[in-house]
C-alpha positions as CSV (number, residue, x, y, z in Angstrom):
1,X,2.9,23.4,-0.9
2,X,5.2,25.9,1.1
3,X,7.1,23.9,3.2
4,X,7.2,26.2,5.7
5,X,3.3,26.7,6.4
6,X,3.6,22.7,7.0
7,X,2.5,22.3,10.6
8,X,4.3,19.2,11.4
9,X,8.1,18.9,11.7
10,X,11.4,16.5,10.9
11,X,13.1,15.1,13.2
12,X,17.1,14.6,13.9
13,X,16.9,11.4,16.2
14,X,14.7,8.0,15.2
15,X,12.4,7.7,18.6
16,X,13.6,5.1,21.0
17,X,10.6,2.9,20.9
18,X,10.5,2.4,17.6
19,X,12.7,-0.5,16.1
20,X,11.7,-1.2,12.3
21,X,12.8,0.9,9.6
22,X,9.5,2.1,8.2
23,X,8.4,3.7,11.4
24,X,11.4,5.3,12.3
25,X,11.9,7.3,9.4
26,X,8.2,8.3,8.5
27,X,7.9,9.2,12.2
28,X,11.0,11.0,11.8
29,X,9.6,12.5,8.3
30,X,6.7,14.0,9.5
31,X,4.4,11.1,7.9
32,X,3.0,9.5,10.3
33,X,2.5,9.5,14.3
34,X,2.6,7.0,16.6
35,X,-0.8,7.0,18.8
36,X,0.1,4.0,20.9
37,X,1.5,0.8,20.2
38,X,0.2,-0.8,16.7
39,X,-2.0,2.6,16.0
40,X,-0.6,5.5,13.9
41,X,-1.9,9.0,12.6
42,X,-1.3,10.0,9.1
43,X,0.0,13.3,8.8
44,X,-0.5,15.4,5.5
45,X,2.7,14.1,3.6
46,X,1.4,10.2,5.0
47,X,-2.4,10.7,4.0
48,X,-1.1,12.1,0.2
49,X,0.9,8.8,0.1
50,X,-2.0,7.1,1.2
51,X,-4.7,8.8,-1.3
52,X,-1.8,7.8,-4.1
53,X,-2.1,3.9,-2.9
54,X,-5.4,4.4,-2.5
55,X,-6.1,5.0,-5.6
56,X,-3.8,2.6,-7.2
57,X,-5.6,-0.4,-6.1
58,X,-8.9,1.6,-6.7
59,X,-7.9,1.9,-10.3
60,X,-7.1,-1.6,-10.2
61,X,-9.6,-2.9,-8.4
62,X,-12.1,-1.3,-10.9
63,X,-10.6,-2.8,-13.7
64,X,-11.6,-6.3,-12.3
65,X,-15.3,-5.0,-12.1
66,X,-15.0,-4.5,-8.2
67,X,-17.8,-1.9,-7.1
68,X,-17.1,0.5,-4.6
69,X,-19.0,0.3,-1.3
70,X,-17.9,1.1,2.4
71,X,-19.6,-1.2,5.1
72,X,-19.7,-0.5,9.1
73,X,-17.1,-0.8,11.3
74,X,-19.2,-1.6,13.7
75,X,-20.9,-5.2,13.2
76,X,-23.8,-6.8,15.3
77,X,-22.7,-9.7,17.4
78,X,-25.1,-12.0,15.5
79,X,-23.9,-12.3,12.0
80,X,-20.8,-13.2,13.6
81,X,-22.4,-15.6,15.5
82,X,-24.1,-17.0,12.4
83,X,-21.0,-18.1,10.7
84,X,-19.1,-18.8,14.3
85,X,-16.2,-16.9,14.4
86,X,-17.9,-14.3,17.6
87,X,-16.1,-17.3,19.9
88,X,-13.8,-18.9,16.7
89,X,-11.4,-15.5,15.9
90,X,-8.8,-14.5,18.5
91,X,-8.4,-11.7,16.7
92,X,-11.9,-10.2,16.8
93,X,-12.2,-7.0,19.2
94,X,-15.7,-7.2,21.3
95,X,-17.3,-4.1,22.5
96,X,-20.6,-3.0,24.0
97,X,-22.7,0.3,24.8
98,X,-23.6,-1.7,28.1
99,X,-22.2,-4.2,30.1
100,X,-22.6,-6.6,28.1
101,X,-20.2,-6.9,24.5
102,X,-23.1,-7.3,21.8
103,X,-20.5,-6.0,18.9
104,X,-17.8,-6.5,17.3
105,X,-14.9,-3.8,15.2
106,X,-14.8,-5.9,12.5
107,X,-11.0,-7.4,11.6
108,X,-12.6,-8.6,8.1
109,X,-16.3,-8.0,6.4
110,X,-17.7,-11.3,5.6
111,X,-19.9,-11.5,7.9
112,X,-21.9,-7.9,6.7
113,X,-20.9,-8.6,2.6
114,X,-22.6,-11.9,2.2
115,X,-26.0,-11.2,4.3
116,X,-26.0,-7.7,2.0
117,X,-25.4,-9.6,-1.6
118,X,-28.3,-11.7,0.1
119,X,-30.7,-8.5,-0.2
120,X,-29.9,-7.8,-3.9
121,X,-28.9,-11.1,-5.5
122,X,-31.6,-13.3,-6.3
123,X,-31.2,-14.8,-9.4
124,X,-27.9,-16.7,-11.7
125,X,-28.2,-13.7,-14.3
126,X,-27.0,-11.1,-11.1
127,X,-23.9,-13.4,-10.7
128,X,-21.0,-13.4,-11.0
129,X,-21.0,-9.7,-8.5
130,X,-17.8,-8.8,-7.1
131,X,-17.6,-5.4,-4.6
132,X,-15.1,-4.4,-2.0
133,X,-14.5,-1.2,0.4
134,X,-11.3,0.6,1.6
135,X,-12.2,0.8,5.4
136,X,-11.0,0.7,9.0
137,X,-10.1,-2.6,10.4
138,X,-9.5,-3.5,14.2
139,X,-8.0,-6.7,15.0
140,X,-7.1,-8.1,18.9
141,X,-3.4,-7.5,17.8
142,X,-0.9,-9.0,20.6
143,X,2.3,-8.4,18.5
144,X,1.9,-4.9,17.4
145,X,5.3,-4.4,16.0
146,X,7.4,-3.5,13.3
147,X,5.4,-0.1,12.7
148,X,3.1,0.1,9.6
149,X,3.4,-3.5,8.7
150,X,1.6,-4.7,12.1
151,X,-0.9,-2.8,13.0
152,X,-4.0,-2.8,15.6
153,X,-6.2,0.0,13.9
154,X,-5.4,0.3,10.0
155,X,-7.2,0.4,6.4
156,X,-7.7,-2.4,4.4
157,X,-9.1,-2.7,0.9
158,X,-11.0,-5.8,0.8
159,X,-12.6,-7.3,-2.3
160,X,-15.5,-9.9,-2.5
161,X,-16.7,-12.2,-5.5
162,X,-19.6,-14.2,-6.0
163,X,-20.0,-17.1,-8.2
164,X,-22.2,-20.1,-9.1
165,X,-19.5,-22.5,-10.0
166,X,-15.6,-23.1,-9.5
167,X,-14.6,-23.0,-12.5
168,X,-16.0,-19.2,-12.2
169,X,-14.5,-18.4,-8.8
170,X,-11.1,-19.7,-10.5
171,X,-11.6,-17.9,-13.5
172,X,-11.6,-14.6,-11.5
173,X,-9.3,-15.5,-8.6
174,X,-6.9,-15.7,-11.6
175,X,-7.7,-12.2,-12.9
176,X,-7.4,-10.4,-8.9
177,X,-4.4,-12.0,-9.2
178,X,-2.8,-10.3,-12.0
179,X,-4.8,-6.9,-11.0
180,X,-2.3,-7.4,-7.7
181,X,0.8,-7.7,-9.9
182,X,-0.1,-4.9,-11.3
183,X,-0.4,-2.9,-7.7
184,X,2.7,-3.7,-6.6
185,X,4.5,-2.7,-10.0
186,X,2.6,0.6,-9.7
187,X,3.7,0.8,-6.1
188,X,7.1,0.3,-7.0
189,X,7.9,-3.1,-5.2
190,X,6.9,-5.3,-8.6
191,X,10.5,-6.4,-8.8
192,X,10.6,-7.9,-5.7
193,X,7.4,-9.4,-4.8
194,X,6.3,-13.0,-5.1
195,X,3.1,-14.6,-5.7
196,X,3.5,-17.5,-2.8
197,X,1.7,-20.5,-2.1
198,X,0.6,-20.4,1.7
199,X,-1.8,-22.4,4.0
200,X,-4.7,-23.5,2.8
201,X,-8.0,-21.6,3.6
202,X,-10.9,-23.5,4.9
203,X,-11.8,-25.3,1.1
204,X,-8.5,-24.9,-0.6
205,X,-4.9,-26.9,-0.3
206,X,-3.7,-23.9,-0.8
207,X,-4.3,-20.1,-0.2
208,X,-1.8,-17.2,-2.3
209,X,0.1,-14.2,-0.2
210,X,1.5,-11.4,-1.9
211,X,5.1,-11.8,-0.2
212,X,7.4,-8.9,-0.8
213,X,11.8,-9.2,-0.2
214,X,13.0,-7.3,3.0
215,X,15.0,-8.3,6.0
216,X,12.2,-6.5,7.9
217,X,10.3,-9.7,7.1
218,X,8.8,-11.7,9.8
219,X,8.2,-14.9,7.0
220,X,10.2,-17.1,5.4
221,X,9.9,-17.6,1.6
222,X,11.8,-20.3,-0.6
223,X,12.0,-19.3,-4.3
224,X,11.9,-20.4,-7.7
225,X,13.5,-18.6,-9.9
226,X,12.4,-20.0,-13.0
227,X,8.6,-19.2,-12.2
228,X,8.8,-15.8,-10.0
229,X,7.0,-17.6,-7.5
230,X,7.9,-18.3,-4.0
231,X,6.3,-21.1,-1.3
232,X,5.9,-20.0,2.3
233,X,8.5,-22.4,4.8
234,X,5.4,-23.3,6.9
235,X,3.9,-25.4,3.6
236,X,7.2,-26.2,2.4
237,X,7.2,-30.3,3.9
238,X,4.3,-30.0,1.9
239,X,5.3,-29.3,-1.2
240,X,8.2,-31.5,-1.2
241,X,10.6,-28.9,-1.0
242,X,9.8,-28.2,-4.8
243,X,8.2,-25.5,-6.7
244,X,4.2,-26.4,-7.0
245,X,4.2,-25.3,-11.0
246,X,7.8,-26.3,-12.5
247,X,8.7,-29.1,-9.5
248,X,12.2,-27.5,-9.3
249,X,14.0,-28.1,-6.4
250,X,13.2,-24.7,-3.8
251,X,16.8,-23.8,-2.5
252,X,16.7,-19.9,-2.4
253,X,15.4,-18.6,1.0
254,X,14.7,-14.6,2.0
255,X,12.8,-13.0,4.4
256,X,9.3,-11.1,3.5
257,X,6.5,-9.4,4.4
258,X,3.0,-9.9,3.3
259,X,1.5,-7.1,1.5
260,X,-1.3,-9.0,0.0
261,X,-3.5,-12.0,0.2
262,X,-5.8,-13.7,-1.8
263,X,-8.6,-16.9,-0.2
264,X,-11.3,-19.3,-1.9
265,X,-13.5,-19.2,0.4
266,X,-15.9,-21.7,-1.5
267,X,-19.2,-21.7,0.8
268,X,-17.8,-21.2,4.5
269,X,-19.6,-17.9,4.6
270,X,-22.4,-18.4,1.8
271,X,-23.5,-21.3,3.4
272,X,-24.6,-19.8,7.0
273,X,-26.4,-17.5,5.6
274,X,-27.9,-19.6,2.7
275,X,-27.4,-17.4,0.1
276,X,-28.6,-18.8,-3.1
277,X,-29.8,-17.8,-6.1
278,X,-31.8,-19.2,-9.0
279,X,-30.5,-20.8,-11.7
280,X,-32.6,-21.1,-15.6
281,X,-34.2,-24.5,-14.3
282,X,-35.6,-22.3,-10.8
283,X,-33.6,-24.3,-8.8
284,X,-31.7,-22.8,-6.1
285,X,-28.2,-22.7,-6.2
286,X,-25.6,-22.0,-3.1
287,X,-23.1,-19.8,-4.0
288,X,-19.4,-19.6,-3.5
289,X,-16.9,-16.3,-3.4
290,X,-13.5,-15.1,-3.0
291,X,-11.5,-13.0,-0.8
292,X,-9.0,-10.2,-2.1
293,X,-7.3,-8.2,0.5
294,X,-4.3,-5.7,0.7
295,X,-3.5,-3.7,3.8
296,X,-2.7,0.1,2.5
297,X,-0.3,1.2,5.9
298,X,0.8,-2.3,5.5
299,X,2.0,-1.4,1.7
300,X,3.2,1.9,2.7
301,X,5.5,0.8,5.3
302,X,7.0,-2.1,2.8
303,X,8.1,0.4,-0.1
304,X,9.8,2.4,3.0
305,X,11.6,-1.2,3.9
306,X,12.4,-1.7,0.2
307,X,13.3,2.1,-1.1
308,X,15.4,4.1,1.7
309,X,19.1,4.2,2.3
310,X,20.9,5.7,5.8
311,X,19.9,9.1,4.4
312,X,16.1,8.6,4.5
313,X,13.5,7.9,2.6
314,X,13.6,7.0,-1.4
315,X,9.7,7.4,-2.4
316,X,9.1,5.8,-6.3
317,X,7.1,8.2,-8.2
318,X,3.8,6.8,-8.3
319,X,3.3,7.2,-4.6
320,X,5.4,10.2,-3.4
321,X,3.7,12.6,-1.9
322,X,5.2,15.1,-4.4
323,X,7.3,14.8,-7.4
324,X,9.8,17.8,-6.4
325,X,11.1,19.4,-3.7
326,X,12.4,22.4,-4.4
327,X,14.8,24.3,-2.1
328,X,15.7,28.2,-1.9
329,X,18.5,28.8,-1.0
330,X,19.0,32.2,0.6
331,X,15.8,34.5,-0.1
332,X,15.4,35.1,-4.1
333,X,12.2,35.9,-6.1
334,X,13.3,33.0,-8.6
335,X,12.5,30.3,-6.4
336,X,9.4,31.7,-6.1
337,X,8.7,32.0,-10.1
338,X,9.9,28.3,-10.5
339,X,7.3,27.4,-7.6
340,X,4.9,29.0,-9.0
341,X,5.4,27.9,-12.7
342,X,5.6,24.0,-11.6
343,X,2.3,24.4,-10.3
344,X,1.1,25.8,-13.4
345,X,2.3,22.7,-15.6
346,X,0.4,20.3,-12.9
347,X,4.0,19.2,-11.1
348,X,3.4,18.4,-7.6
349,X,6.0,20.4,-5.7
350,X,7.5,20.7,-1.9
351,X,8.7,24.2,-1.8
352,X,11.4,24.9,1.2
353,X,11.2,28.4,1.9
354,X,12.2,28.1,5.1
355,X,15.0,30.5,6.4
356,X,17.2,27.7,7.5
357,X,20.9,26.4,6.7
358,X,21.6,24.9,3.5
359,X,22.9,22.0,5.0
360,X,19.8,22.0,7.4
361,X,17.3,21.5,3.9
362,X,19.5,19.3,2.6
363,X,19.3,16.8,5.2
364,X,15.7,17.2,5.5
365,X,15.2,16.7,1.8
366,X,16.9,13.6,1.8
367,X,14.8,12.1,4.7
368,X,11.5,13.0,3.3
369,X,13.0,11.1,0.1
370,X,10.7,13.2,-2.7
371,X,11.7,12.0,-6.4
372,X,13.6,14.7,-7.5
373,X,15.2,17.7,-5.7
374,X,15.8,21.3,-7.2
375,X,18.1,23.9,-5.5
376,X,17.5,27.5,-6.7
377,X,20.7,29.8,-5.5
378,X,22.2,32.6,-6.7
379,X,25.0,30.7,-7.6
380,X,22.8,28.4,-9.9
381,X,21.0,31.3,-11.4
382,X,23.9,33.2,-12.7
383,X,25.8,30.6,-13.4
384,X,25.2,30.5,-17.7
385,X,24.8,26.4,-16.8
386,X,27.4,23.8,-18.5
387,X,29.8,25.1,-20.5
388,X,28.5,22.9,-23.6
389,X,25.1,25.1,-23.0
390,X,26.4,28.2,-22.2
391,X,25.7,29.5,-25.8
392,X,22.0,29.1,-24.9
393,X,19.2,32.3,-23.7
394,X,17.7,30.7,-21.3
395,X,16.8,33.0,-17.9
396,X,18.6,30.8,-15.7
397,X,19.8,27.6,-14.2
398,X,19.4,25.8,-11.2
399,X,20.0,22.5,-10.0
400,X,18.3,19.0,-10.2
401,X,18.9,15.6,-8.8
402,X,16.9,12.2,-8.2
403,X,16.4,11.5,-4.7
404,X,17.8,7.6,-6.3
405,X,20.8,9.0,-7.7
406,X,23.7,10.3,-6.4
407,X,25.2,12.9,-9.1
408,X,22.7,16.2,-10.1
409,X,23.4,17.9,-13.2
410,X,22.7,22.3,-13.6
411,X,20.0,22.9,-16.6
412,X,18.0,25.9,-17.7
413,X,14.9,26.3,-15.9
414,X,13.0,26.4,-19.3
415,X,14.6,22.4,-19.5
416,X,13.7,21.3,-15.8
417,X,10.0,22.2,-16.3
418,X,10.2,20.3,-19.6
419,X,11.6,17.3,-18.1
420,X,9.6,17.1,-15.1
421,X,6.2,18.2,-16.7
């Protein structure tokens, strides 16, 4: 993509209402816009960071067996009525085509999942089912703060299972659980995110959040070591102060931010609705399920917490928006052959053909954070590269750094594309 037929724009100064990290320099960036307090637009280089999460837990999610759905937004007032949560959920934003509020924007899809599994799922052999959607949630946000990571309007992916039996449910909750691990590696936050016992959900002592290090966390986790686990402070009386698996003594503390969670939900939901199914005898059976959910801005905003330094952004690979940026420097057909020939080997490049300072695309190239940078100059070009190459053919050199590293190195165009192909 030519930078310079991008419509949106970096800027020099963070904006003044925003304190966190994340939003500052994505607003900044040209990612993302702030809308109004806790709702954001994503802006072409925010949506292809997006689509790359996106499709990262997709991948993911379909390795588990999840199937692909997307449910309303827009949910009657009486299934939520049905499993009480229309007066029960704080939370829950009520609207109405009349006077009177008859619907809700649904924070969470249990109430529409478990009446639509009741349509198709009739007998033990269709069981266990597990679906989920990547969709718009609304939630009666009072605290929307910290950009991204609290939001009033975002996308969620949420994942549902079915079962006939716990040892089923546990079976699987097991398996979502490693398909998360294997998000956040992806994502490039693996190395510091914790699997962490929190409050219970309605049938369970315990419930599991995805908690990831950053001091723009608004929890408290304590740490064991030995297990790469973590337990959240508000259950920590409960636990004794000691690690639920190894019962080492929980001394480590850091702040983090919850980029995943993962419920038993047992029958709170199957239950109001009296979904059953039959088993080989004909007898009915209730069923159970489990909840799976991962906010996506939520994620995006973390690995901005985790990978930036006072520069800008620093994306990790899987989920730039592009692999390269590449800057001209001065006007010269090169750059132009280089852009052109990335393309052709399938590298996703940021070209800067903008008629601006070099100082001026440096700086801008730093905040936008893209993997790998490459200047083209005619300084690079002639230069005949390091002196232990210099005996080489090539057509010419130019110059590549990682956005993570601070030394670049000058190699033959023929070795870039090679390297980053």
């Amino acid at each position: 993509m030519l930078q310079s037929k991008l419509f949106t724009k970096t800027q020099k100064n963070a904006p003044k209402d925003e304190e966190s990290i994340n939003a500052q320099l994505l607003i900044r960036a040209g990612y993302i816009d702030k809308l109004m307090a806790g709702v954001y637009t994503l802006l072409p280089l925010g949506l292809r960071v997006y689509k790359k999460i996106e499709n990262i837990i997709r991948e993911e999610m379909n390795a588990i067996g999840g199937q692909e759905l997307i449910m309303p937004s827009l949910n009657p007032k009486e299934n939520w009525e049905i499993t009480g949560r229309w007066d029960g959920l704080d939370a829950l934003v009520k609207i109405g085509f009349e006077d009177e509020k008859n619907m809700a924007l649904a924070p969470t899809h249990e109430e529409v999942i478990v009446p639509l599994a009741k349509k198709y799922i009739s007998s033990y052999k269709d069981i266990p089912f597990s679906a989920y959607h990547i969709q718009n949630k609304f939630r009666k946000e009072k605290r929307a703060k910290s950009g991204l990571l609290r939001g009033r309007e975002f996308v969620m992916k949420d994942l549902y299972s079915f079962h006939l039996d716990e040892k089923d449910l546990d079976d699987y909750y097991e398996k979502a659980g490693k398909a998360y691990e294997k998000i956040f590696n992806r994502a490039g936050i693996g190395d510091r995110t914790y699997k962490t016992f929190a409050s219970g959900a309605s049938f369970s002592k315990y419930s599991h959040e995805y908690q990831t290090v950053t001091p723009a966390g608004e929890d408290t986790i304590y740490i064991c070591e030995k297990c790469k686990i973590a337990v959240n402070k508000e259950i920590l009386e409960d636990v004794e102060n000691k690690c639920p698996e190894c019962k080492s003594k929980l001394e480590k503390t850091e702040k983090a931010v919850e980029v995943g969670n993962i419920f038993k939900n047992k029958d709170k939901y199957t239950k109001p609705f009296n979904l059953t199914v039959k088993d080989k005898e004909g007898k009915d059976n209730l069923l159970i399920t489990g909840c799976y959910g991962i906010g996506l801005q939520r994620l995006m905003g973390t690995i901005v917490e985790v990978h930036h330094d006072e520069k800008g952004i620093i994306w990790p690979e899987a989920v730039a928006p592009f692999k390269v940026h590449l800057l001209s420097l001065g006007q010269n057909e090169e750059a132009q052959k280089i852009y052109n020939d990335l393309i052709k080997n399938n590298i996703e490049v940021l070209y800067d053909d903008r008629d601006l300072s070099a100082g001026e695309k440096f700086a801008d190239s730093d905040l936008i954070g893209l993997p790998y940078r490459i200047v083209v100059s005619k300084k690079t070009i002639s230069s005949g590269g390091p002196a232990s190459n210099a005996s080489r053919n090539d057509a010419g050199w130019v110059e590549i750094k990682k956005r993570s590293e601070e030394k670049s190195e000058v190699i033959s165009i023929k070795d870039t594309i090679n390297k980053l192909a």
